[in-house]
N, C-alpha and C positions, 0 to 999 in steps of 0.2 A: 504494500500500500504506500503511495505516495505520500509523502509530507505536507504540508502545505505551501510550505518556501518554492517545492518540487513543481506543486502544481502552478503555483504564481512564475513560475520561470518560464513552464510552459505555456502560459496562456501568452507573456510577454514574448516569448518566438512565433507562436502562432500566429497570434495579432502582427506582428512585423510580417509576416507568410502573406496573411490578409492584404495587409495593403501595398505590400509588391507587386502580387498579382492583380489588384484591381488598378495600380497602375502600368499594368501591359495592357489589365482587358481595357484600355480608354486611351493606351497610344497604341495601339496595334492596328497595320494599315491590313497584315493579313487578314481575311476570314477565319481561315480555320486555325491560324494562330489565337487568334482572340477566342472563336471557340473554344479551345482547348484548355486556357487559361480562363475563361467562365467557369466551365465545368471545375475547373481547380478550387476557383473559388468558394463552389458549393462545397465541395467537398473538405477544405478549410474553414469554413463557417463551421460546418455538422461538428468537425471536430472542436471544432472554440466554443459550440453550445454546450456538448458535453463536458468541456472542461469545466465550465460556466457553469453547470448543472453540480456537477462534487464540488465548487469550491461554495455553492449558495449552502449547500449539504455542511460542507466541513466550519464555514464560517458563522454561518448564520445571520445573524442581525448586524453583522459585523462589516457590513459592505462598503461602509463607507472608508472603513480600514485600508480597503485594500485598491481605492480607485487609483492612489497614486501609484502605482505597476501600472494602468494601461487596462485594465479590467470594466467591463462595464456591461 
C-alpha cells in the first residue's frame, strides 16, 4: 500500500502527464497525432481520478492540505 507522500508524488507526475499531453493534443497539426495523444489523455485522466479517489479515501477532510502539490 502506498503512503500518502507516495500517492501525492504520483498525482504530481500525472498531472505534469496531463498537461503535456493536452499541450500536443492543441498544437498538433497531425490528425492522428493529436488523436492518439486525446486518447492518452483519457487514459491519464482515469488514472488521476483514481488516484484522486484513494487520496479523498486516505485524507479525508483534509483536502485542502494537500492542494498545494497540484491536486484538485
Amino acid at each position: 500500500m502506498d503512503t500518502v507522500a507516495e500517492l501525492i508524488e504520483k498525482m504530481v507526475i500525472v498531472n505534469i502527464r496531463l498537461w503535456n499531453l493536452m499541450d500536443v493534443v492543441a498544437g498538433e497539426e497531425d490528425d492522428k497525432k493529436c488523436a492518439q495523444a486525446a486518447r492518452d489523455v483519457v487514459k491519464v485522466n482515469k488514472h488521476r481520478a483514481a488516484l484522486k479517489q484513494e487520496l479523498d479515501k486516505r485524507f479525508g477532510d483534509h483536502s485542502a492540505d494537500i492542494k498545494m502539490y497540484g491536486v484538485k
